[in-house]
mmCIF file of the N, C-alpha and C atoms, coordinates in Angstrom:
data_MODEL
# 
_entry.id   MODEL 
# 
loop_
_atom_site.group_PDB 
_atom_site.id 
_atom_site.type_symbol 
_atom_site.label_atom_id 
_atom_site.label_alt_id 
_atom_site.label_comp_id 
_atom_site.label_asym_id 
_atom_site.label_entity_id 
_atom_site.label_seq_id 
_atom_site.pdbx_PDB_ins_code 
_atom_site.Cartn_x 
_atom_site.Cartn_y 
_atom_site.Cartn_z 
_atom_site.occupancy 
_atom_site.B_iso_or_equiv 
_atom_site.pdbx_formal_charge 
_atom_site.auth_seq_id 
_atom_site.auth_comp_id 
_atom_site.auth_asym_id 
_atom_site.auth_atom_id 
_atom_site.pdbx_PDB_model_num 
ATOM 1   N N  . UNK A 1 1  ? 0.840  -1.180 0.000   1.00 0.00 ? 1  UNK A N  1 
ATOM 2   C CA . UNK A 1 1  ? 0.000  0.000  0.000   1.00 0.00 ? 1  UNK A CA 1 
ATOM 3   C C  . UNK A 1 1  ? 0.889  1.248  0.000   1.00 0.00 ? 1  UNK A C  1 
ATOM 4   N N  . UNK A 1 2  ? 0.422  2.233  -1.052  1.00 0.00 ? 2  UNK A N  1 
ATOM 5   C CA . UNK A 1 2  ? 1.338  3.613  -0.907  1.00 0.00 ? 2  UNK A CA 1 
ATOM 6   C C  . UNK A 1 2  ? 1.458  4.572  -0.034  1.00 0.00 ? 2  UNK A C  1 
ATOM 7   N N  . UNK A 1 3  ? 2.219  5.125  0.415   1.00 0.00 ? 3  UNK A N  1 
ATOM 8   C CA . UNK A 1 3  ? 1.967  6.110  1.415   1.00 0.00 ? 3  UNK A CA 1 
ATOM 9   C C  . UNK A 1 3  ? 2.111  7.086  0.929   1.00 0.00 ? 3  UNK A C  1 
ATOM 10  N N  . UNK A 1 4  ? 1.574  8.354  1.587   1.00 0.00 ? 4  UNK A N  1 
ATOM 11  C CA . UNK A 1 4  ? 1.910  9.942  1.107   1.00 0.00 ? 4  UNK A CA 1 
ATOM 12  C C  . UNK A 1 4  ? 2.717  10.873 2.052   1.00 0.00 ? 4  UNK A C  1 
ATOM 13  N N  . UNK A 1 5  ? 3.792  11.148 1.723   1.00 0.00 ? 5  UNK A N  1 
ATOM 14  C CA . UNK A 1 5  ? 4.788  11.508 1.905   1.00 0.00 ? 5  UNK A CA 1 
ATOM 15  C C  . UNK A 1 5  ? 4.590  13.273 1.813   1.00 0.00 ? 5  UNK A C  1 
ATOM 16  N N  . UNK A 1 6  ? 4.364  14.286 2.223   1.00 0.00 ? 6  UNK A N  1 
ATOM 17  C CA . UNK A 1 6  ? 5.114  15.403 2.035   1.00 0.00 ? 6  UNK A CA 1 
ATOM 18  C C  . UNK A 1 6  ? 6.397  15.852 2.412   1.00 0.00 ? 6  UNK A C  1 
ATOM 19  N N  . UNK A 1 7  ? 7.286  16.624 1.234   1.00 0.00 ? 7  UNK A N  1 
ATOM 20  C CA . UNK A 1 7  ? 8.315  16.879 1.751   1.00 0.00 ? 7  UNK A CA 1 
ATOM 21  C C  . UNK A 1 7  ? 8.359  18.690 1.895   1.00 0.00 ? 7  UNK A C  1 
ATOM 22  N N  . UNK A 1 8  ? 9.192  19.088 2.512   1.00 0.00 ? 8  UNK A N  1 
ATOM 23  C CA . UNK A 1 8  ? 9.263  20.676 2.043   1.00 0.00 ? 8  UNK A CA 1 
ATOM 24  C C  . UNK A 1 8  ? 10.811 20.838 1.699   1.00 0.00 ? 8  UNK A C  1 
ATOM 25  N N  . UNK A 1 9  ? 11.174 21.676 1.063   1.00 0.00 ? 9  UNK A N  1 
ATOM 26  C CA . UNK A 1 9  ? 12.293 21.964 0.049   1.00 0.00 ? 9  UNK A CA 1 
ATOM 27  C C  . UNK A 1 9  ? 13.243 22.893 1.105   1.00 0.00 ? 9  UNK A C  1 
ATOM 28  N N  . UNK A 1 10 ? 14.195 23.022 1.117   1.00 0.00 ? 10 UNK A N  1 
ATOM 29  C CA . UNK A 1 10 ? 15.201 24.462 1.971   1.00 0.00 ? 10 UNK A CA 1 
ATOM 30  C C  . UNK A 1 10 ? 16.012 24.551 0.613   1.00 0.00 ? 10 UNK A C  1 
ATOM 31  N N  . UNK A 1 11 ? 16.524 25.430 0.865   1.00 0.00 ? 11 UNK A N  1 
ATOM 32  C CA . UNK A 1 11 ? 17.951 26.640 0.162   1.00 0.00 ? 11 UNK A CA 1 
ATOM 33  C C  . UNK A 1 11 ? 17.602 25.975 -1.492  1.00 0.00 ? 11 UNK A C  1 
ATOM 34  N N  . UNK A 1 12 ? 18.729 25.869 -1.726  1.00 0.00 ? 12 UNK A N  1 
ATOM 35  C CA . UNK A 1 12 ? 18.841 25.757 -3.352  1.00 0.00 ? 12 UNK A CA 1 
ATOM 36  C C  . UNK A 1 12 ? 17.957 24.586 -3.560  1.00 0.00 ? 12 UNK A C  1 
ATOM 37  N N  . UNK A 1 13 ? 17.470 23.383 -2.664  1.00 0.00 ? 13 UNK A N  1 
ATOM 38  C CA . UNK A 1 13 ? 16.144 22.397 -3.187  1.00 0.00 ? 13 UNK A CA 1 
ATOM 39  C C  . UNK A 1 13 ? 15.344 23.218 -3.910  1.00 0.00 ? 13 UNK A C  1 
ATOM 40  N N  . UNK A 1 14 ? 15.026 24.566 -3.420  1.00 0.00 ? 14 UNK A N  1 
ATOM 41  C CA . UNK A 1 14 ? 13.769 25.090 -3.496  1.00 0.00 ? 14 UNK A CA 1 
ATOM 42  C C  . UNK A 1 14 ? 13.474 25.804 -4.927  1.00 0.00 ? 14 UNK A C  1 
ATOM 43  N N  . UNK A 1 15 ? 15.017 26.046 -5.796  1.00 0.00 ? 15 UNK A N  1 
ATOM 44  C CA . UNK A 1 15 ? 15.200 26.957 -6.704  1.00 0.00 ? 15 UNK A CA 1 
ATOM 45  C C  . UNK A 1 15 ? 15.348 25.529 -7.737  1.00 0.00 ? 15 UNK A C  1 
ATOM 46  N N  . UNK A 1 16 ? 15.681 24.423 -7.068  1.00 0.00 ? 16 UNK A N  1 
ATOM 47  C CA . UNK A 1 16 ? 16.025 23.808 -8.601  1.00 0.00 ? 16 UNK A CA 1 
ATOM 48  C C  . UNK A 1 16 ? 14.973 22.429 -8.659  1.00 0.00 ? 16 UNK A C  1 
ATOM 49  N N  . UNK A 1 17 ? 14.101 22.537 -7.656  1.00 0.00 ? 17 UNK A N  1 
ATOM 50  C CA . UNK A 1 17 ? 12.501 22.011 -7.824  1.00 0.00 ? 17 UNK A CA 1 
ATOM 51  C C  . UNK A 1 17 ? 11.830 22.764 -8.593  1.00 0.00 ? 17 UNK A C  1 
ATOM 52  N N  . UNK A 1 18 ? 11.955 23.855 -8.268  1.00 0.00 ? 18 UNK A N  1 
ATOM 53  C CA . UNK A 1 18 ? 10.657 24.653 -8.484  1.00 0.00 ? 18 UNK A CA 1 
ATOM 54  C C  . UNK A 1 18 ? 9.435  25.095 -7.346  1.00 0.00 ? 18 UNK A C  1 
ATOM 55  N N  . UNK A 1 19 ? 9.372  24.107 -5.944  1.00 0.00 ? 19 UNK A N  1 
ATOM 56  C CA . UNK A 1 19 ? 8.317  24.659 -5.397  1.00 0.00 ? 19 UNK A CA 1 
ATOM 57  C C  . UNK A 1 19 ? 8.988  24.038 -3.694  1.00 0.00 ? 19 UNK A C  1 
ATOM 58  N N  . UNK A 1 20 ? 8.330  25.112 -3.005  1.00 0.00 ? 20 UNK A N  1 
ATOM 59  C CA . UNK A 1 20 ? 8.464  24.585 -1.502  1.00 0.00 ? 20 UNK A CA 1 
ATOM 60  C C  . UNK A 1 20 ? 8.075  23.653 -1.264  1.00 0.00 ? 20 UNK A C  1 
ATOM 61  N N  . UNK A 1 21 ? 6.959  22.757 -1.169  1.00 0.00 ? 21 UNK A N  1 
ATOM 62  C CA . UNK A 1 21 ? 6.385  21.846 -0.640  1.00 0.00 ? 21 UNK A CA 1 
ATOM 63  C C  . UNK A 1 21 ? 5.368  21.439 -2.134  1.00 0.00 ? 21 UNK A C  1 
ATOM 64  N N  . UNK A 1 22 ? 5.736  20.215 -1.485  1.00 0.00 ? 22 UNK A N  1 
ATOM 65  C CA . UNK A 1 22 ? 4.772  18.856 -2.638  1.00 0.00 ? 22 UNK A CA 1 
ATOM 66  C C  . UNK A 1 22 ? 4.621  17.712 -1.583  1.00 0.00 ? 22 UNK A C  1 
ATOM 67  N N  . UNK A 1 23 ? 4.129  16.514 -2.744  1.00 0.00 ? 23 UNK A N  1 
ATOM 68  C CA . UNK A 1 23 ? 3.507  15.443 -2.238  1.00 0.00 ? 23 UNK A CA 1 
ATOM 69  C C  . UNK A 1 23 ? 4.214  13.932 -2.995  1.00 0.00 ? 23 UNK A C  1 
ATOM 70  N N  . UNK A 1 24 ? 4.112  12.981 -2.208  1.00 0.00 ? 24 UNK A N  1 
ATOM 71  C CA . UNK A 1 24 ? 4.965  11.979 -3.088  1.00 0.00 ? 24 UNK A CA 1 
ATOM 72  C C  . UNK A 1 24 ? 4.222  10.823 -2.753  1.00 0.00 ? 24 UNK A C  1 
ATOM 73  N N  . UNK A 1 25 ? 3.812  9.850  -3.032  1.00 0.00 ? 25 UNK A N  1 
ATOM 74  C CA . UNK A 1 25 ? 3.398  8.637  -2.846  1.00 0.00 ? 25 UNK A CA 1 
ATOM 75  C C  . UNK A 1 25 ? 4.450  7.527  -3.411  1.00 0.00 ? 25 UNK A C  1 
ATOM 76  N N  . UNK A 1 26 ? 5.313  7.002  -2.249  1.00 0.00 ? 26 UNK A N  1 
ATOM 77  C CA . UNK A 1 26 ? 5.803  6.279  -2.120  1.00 0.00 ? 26 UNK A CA 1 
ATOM 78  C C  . UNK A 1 26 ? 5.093  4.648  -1.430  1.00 0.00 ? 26 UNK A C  1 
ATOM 79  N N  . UNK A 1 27 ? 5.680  3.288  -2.257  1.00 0.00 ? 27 UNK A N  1 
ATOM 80  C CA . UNK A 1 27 ? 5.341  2.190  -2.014  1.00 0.00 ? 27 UNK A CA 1 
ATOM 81  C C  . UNK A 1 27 ? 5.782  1.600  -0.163  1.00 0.00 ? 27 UNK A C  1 
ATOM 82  N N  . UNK A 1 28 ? 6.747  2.719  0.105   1.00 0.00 ? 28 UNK A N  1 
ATOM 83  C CA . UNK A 1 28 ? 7.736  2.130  1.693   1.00 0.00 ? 28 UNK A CA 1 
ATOM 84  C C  . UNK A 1 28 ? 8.201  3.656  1.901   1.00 0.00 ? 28 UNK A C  1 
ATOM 85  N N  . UNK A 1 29 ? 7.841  4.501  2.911   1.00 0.00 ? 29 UNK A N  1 
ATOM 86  C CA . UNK A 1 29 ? 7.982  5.191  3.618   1.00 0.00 ? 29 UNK A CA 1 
ATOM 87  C C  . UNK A 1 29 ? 9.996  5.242  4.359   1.00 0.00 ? 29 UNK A C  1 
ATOM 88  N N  . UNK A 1 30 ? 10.530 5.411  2.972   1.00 0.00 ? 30 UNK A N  1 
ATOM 89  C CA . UNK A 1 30 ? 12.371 5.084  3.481   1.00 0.00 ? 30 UNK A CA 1 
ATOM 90  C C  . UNK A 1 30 ? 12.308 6.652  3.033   1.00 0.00 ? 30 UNK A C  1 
ATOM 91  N N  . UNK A 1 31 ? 14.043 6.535  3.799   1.00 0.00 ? 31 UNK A N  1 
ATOM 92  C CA . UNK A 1 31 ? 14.719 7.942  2.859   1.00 0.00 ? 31 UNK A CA 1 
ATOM 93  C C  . UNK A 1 31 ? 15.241 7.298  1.403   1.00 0.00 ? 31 UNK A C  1 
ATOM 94  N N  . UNK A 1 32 ? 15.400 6.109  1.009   1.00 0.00 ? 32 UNK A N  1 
ATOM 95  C CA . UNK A 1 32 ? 15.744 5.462  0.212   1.00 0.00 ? 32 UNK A CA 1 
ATOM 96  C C  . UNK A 1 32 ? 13.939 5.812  -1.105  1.00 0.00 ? 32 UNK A C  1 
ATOM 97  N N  . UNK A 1 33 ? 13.059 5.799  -0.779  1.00 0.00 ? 33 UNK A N  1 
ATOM 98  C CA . UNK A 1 33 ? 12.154 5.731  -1.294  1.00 0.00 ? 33 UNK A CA 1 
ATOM 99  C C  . UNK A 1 33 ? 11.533 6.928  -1.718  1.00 0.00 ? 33 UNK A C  1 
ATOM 100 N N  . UNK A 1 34 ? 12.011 7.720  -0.959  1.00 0.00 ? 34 UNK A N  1 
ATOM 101 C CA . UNK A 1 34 ? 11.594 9.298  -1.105  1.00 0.00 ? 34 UNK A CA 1 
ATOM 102 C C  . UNK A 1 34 ? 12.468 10.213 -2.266  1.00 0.00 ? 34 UNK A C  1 
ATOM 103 N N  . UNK A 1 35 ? 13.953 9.890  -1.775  1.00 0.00 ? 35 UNK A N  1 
ATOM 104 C CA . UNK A 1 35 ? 14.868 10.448 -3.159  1.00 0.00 ? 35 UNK A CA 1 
ATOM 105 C C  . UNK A 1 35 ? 14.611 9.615  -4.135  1.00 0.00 ? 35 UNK A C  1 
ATOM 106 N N  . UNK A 1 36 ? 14.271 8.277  -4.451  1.00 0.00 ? 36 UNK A N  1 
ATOM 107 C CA . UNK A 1 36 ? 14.186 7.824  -5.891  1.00 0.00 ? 36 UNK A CA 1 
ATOM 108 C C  . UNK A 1 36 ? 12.959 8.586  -6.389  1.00 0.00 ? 36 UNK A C  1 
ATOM 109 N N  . UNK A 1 37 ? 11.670 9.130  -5.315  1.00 0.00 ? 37 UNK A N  1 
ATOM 110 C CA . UNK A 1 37 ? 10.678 9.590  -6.015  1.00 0.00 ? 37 UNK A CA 1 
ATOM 111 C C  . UNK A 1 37 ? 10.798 11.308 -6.180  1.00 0.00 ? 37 UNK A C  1 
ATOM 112 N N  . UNK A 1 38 ? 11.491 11.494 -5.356  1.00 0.00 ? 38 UNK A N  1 
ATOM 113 C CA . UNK A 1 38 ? 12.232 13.185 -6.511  1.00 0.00 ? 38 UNK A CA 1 
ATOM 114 C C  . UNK A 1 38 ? 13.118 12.742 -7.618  1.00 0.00 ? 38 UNK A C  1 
ATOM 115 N N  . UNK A 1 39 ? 13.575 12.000 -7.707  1.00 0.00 ? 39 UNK A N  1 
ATOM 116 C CA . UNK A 1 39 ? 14.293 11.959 -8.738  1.00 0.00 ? 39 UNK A CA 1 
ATOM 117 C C  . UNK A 1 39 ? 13.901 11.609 -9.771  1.00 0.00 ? 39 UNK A C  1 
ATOM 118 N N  . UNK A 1 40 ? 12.637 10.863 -9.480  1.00 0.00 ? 40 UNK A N  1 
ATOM 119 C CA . UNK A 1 40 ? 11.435 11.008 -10.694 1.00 0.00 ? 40 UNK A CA 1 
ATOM 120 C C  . UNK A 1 40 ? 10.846 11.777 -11.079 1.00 0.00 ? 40 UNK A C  1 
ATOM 121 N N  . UNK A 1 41 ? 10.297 12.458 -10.199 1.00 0.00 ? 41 UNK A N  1 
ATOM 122 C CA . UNK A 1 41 ? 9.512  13.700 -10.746 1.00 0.00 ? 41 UNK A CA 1 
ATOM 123 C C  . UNK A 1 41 ? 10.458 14.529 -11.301 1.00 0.00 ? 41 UNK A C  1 
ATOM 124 N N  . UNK A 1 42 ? 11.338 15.214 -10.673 1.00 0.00 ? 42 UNK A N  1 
ATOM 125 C CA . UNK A 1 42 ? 12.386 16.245 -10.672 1.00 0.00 ? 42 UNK A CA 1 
ATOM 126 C C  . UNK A 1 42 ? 13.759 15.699 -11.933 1.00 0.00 ? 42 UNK A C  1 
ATOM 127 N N  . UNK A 1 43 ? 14.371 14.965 -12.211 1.00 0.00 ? 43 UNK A N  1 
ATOM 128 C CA . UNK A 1 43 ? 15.331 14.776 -12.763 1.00 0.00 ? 43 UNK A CA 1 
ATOM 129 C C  . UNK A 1 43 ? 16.641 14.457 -12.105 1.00 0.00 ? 43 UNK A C  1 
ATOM 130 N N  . UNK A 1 44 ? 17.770 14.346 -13.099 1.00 0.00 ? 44 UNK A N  1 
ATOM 131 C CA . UNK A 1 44 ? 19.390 14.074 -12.081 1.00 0.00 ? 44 UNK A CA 1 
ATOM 132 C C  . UNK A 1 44 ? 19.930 15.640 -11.573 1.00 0.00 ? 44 UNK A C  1 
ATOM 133 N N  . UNK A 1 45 ? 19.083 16.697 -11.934 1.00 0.00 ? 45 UNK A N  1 
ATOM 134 C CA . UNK A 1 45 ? 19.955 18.698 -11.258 1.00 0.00 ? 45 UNK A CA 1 
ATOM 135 C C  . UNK A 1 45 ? 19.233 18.086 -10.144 1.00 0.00 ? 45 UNK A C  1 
ATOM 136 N N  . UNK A 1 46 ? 18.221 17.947 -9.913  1.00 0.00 ? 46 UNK A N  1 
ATOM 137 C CA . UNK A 1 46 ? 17.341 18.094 -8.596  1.00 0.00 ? 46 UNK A CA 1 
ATOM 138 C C  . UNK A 1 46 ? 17.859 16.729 -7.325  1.00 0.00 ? 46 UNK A C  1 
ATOM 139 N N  . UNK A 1 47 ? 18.255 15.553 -8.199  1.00 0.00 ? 47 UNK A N  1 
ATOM 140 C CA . UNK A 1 47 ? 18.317 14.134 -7.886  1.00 0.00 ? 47 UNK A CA 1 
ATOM 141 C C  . UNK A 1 47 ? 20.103 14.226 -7.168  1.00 0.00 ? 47 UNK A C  1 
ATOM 142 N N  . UNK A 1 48 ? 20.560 14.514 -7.808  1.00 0.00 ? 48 UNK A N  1 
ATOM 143 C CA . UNK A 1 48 ? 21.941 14.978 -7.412  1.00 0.00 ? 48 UNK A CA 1 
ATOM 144 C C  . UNK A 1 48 ? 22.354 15.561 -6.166  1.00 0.00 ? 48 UNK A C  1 
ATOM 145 N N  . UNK A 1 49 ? 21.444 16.715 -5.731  1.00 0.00 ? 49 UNK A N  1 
ATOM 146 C CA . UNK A 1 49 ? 21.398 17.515 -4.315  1.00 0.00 ? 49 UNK A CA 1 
ATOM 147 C C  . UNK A 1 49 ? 20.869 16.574 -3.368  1.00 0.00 ? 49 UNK A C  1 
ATOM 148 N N  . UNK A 1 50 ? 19.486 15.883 -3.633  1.00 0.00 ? 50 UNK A N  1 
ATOM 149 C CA . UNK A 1 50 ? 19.023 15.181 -2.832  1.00 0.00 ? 50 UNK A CA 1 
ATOM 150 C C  . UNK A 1 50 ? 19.447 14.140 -2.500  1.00 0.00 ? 50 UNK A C  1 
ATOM 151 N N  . UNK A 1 51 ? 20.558 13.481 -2.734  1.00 0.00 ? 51 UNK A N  1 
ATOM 152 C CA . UNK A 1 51 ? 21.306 12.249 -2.602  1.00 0.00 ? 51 UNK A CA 1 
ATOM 153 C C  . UNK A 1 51 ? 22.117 12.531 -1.621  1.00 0.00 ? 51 UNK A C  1 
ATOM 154 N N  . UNK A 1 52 ? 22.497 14.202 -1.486  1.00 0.00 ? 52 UNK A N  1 
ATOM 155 C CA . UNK A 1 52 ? 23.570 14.569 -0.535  1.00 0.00 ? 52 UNK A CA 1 
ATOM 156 C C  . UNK A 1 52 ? 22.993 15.171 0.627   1.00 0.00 ? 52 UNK A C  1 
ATOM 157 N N  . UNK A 1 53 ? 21.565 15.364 0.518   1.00 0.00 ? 53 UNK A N  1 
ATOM 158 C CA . UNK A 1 53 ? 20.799 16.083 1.485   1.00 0.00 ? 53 UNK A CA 1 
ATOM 159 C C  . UNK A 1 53 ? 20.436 15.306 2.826   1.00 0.00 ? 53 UNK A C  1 
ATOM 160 N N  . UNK A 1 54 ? 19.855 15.730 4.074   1.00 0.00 ? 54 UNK A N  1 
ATOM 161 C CA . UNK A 1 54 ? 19.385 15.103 5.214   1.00 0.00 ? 54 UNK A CA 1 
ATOM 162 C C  . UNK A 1 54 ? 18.317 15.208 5.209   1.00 0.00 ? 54 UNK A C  1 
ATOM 163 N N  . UNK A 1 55 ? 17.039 14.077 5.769   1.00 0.00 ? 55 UNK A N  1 
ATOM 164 C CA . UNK A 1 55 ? 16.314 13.828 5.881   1.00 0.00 ? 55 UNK A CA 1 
ATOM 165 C C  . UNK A 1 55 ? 15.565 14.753 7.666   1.00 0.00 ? 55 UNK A C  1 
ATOM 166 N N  . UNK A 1 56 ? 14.850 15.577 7.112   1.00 0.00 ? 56 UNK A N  1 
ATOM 167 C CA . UNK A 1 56 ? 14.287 15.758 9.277   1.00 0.00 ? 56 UNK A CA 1 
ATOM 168 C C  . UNK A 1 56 ? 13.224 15.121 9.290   1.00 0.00 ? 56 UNK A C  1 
ATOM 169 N N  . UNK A 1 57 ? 12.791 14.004 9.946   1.00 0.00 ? 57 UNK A N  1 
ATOM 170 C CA . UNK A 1 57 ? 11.061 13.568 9.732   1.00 0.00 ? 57 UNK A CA 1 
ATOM 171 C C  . UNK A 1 57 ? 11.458 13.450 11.716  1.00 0.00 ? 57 UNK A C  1 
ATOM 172 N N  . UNK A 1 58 ? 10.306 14.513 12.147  1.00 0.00 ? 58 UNK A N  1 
ATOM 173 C CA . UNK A 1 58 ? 10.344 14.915 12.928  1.00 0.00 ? 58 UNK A CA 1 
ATOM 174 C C  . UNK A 1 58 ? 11.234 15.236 14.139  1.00 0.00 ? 58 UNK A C  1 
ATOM 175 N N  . UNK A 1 59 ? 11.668 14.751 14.971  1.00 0.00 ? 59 UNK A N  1 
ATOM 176 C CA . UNK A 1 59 ? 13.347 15.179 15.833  1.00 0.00 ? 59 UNK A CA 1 
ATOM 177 C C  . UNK A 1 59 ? 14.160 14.415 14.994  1.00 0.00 ? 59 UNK A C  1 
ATOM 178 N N  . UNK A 1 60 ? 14.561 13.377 13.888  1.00 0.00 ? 60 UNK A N  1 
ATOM 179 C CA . UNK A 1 60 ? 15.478 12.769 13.621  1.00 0.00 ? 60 UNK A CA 1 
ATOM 180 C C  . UNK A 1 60 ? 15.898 13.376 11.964  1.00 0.00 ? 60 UNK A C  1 
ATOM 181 N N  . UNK A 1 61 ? 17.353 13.356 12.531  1.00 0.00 ? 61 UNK A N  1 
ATOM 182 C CA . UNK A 1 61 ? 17.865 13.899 11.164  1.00 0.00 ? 61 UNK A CA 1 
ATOM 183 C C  . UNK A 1 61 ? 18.476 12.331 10.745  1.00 0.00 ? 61 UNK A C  1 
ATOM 184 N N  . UNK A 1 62 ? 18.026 12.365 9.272   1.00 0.00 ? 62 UNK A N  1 
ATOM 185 C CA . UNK A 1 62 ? 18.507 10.445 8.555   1.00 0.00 ? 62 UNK A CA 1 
ATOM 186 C C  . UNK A 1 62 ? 18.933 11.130 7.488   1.00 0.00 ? 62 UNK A C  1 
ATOM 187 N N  . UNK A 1 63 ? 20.284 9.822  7.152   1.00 0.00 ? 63 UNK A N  1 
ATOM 188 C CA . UNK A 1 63 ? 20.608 10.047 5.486   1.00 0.00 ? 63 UNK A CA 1 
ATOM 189 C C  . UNK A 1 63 ? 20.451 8.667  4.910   1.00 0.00 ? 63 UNK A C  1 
ATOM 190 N N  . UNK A 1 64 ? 20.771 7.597  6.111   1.00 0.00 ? 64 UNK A N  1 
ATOM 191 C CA . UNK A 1 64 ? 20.724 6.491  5.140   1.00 0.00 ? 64 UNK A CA 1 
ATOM 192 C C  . UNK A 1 64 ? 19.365 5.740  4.857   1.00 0.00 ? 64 UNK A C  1 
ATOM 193 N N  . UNK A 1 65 ? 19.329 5.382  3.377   1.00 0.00 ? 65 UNK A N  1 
ATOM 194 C CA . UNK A 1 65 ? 18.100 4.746  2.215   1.00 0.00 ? 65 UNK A CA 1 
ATOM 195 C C  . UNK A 1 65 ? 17.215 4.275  3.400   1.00 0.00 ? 65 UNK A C  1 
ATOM 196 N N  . UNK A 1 66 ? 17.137 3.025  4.064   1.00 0.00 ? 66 UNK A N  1 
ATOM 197 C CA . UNK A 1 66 ? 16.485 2.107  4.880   1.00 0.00 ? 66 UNK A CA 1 
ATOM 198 C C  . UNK A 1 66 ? 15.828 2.551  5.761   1.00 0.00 ? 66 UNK A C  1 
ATOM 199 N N  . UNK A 1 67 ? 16.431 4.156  6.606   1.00 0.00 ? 67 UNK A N  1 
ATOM 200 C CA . UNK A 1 67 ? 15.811 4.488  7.289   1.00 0.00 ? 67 UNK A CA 1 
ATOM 201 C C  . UNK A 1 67 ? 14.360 5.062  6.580   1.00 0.00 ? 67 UNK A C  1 
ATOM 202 N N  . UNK A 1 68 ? 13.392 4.707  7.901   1.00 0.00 ? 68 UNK A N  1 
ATOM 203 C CA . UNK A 1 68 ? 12.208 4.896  8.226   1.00 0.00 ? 68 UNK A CA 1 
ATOM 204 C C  . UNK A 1 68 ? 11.418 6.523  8.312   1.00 0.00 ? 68 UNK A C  1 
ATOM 205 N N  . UNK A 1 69 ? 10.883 7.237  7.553   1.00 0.00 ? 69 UNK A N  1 
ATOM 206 C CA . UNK A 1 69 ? 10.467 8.489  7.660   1.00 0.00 ? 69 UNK A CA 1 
ATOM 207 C C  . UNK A 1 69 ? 9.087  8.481  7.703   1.00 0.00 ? 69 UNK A C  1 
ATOM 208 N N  . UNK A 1 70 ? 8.696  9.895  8.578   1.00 0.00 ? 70 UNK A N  1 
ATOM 209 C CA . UNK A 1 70 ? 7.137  9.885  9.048   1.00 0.00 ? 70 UNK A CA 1 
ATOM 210 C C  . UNK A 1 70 ? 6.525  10.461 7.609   1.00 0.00 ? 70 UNK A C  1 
ATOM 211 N N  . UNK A 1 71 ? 5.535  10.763 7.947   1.00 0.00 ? 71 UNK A N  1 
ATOM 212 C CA . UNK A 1 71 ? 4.412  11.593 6.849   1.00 0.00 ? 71 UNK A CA 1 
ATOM 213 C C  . UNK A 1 71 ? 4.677  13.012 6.364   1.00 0.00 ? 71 UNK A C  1 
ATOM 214 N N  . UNK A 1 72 ? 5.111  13.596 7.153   1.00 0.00 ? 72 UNK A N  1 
ATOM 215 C CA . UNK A 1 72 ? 6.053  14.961 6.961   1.00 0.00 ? 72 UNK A CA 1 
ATOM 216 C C  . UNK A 1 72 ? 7.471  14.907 7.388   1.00 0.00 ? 72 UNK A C  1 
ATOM 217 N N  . UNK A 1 73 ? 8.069  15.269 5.942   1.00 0.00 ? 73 UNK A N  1 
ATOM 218 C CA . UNK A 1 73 ? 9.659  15.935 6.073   1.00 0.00 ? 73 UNK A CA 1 
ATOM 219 C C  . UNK A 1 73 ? 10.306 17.165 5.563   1.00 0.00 ? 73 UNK A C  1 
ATOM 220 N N  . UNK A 1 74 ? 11.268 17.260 5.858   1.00 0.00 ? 74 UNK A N  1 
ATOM 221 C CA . UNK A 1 74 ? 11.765 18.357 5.205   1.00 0.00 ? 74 UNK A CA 1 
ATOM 222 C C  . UNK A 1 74 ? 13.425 17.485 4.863   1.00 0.00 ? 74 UNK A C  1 
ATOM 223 N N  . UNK A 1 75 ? 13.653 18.055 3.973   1.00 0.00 ? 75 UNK A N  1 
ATOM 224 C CA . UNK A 1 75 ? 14.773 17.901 2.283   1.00 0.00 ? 75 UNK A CA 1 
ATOM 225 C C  . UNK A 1 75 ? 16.078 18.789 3.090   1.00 0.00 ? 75 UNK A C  1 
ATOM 226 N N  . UNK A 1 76 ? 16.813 18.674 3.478   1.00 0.00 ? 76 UNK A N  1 
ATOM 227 C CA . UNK A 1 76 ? 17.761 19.730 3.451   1.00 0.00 ? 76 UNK A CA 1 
ATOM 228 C C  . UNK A 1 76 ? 19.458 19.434 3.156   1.00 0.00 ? 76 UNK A C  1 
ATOM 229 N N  . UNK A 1 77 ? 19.286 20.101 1.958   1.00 0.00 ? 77 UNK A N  1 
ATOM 230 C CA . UNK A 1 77 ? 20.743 20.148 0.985   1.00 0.00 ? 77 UNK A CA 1 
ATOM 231 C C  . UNK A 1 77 ? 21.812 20.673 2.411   1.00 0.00 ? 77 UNK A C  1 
ATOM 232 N N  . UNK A 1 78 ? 23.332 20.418 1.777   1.00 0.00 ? 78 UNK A N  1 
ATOM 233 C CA . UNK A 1 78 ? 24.706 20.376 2.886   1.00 0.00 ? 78 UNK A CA 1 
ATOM 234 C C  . UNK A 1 78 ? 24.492 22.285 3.081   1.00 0.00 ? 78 UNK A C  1 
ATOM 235 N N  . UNK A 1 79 ? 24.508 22.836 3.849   1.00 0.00 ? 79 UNK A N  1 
ATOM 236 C CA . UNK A 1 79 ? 24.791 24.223 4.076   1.00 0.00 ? 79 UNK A CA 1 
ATOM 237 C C  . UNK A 1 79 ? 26.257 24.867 4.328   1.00 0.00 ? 79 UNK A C  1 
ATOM 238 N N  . UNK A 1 80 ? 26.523 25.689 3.813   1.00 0.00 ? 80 UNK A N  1 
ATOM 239 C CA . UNK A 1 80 ? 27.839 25.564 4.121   1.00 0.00 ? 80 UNK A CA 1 
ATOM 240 C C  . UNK A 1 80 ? 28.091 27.376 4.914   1.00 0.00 ? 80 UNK A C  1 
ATOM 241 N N  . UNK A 1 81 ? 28.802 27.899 5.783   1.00 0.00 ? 81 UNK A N  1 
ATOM 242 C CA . UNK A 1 81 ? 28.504 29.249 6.505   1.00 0.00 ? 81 UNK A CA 1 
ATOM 243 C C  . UNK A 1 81 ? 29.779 29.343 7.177   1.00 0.00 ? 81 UNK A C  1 
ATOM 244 N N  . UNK A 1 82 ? 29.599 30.115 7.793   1.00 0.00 ? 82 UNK A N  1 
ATOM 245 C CA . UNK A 1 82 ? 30.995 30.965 7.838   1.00 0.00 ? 82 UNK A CA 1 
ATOM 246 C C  . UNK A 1 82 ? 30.772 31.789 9.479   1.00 0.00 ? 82 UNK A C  1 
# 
């Protein structure tokens, strides 16, 4: 059964999506499952960031595929500051 996934976009996600927040219906609720489905919609500019990005689904920040994400996340590309 699919689940629905929202994600919301930060920093440059947001410019090379196109939009803050969308919706994804994924078959397994992974971080593994979520970047293959931007990378569908979106392409390899968009697919590329998100491979390097962290996962927040609620207090937990995840990068690796297997892990488990809630119903709402947020996308966030490496930041880099000074």
């Amino acid at each position: 059964m699919a689940e629905t996934i929202t994600v919301t976009y930060f920093a440059a996600l947001v410019d090379r999506a196109g939009c803050r927040t969308e919706e994804f219906e994924v078959a397994e609720p992974t971080v593994g499952a979520l970047r293959a489905a931007v990378a569908g919609r979106h392409g390899a500019r968009v697919a590329e960031l998100a491979d390097h990005s962290s996962v927040l689904s609620g207090d937990r920040l995840l990068r690796e595929d297997a892990e488990v994400i809630g119903a709402e996340v947020d996308l966030l590309p490496p930041f880099a500051g000074g």
